[in-house]
N, C-alpha and C positions, 0 to 999 in steps of 0.2 A: 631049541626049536622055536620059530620065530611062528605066529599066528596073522594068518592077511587081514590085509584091516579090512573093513566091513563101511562104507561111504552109504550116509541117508539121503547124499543126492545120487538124483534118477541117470542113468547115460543120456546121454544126447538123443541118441538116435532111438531110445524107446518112450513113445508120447500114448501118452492114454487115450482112446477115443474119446470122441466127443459124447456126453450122456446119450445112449439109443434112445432112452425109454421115454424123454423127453419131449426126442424130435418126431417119434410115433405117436405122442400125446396131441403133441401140432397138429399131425397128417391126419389122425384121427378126427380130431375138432374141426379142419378145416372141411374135411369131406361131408361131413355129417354136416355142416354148416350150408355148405354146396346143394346137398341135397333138401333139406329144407328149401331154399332159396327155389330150387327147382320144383317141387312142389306146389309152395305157394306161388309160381309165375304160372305154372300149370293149371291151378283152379284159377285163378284171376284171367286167366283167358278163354279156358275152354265152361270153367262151373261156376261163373262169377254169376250171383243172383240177377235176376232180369228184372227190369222196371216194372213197378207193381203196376196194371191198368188203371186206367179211373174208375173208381166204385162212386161219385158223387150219383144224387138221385137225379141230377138233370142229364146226365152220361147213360145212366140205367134208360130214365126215358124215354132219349134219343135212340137209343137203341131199339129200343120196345117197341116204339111205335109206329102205327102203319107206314107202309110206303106212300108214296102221294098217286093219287089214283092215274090210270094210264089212258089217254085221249085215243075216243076211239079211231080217229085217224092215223094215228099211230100202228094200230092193228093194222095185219095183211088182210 
């Protein structure tokens, strides 16, 4: 009785996939990357800090102070 021989190369026609766990490692980083990116364009446009005003003391003053008085011709 004769024994089959036993070949440690692969058939042709059976190919391993390509690593899954890799290319879900990608889609996962790239997604999560995406939405980061999404995020921050989302506060940069809608929650982006607004210009501080003027607080100098001539800004305050100007502010503060009377109006300039109104000629009575002006009145009805």
């Amino acid at each position: 009785m004769s024994r089959p021989a036993i070949s440690s190369v692969p058939p042709e026609g059976l190919h391993t996939p390509p690593r899954p766990l890799r290319r879900l490692t990608f889609e996962l980083f790239g997604i999560v990357a995406l939405k980061i990116a999404a995020l921050a364009l989302i506060w940069w446009v809608v929650l982006a800090p607004q210009p501080k005003p003027d607080a100098s003391p001539d800004a305050i003053a100007q502010r503060l102070a009377p109006s300039a008085p109104v000629s009575p011709e002006a009145q009805p």
